[in-house]
N, C-alpha and C positions, 0 to 999 in steps of 0.2 A: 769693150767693143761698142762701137755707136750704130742705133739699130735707127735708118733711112725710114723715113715716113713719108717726107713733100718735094714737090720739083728742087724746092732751095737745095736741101740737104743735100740732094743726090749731086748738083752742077756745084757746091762745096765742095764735099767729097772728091770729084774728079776733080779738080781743081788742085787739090791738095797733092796730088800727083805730079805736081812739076818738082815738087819738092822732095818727097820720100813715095817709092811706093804703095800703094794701098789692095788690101783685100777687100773686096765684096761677096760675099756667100748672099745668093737668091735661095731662100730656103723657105720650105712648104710644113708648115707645122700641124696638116694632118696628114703626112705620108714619111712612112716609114725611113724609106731609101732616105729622101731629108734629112733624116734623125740621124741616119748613119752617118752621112756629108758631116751633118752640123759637130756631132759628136769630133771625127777627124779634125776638122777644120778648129773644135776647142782644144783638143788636145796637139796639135801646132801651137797654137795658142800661146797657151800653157808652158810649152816646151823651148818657147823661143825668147831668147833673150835680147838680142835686138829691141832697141827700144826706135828705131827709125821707120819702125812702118806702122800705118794704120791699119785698122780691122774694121769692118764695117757688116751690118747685117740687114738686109731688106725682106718681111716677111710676105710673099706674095701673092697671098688670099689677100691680108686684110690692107694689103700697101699696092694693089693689081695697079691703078693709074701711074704709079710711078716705076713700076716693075718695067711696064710696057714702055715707058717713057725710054728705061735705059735704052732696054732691046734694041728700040727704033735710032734715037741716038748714036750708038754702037753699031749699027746693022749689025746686030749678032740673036741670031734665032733666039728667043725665049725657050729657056729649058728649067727643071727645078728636079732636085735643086741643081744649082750652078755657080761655079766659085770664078771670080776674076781678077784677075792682078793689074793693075793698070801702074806703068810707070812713065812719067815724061807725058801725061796724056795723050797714051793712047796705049790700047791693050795691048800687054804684053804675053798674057795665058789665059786660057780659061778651058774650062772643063763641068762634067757633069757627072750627075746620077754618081757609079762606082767607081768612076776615077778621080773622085775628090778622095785623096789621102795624103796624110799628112808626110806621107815619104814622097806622091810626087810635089806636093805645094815644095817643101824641099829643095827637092831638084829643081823645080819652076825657077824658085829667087837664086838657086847657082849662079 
């Protein structure tokens, strides 16, 4: 999993979407709920054998300029944590807080 730091990263990353899928978890690494997202979102991970998609992780204390960057970019509210799938660039799911689970990311790529 490639953890986003700089504007580059992030306009690569979605880039990378015309070609396979990608996840992004915006995830808060002093809050709880986070932990639980991040936890799910490894164990998909883990459990997927598909080698066609990317993983991506942006930490959003200490990455905030480019966090917000997405947001704006996306027009999609800032929330944490918050998982996105982008395929063909442009969002195809995303979700927050307790509904990041690895049954529905799952269902999401059906």
């Amino acid at each position: 999993m490639k953890e986003i730091k700089t504007d580059q990263e992030w306009h690569d990353l979605f880039e990378q979407s015309e070609i396979a899928p990608v996840l992004l978890l915006k995830h808060s690494t002093t809050c709880p709920i986070s932990a639980e997202a991040y936890g799910e979102f490894q164990s998909f991970i883990e459990g997927n054998d598909e080698k066609s998609l990317t993983f991506a992780l942006i930490k959003v204390i200490e990455s905030r300029p480019v966090s917000n960057l997405i947001s704006e970019e996306l027009g999609v509210k800032h929330e944490s944590p918050q998982l996105f799938i982008f395929d063909k660039k442009s969002v195809k799911w995303v979700d927050s807080h307790f509904s990041i689970t690895k049954k529905k990311i799952e269902k999401a790529l059906a």
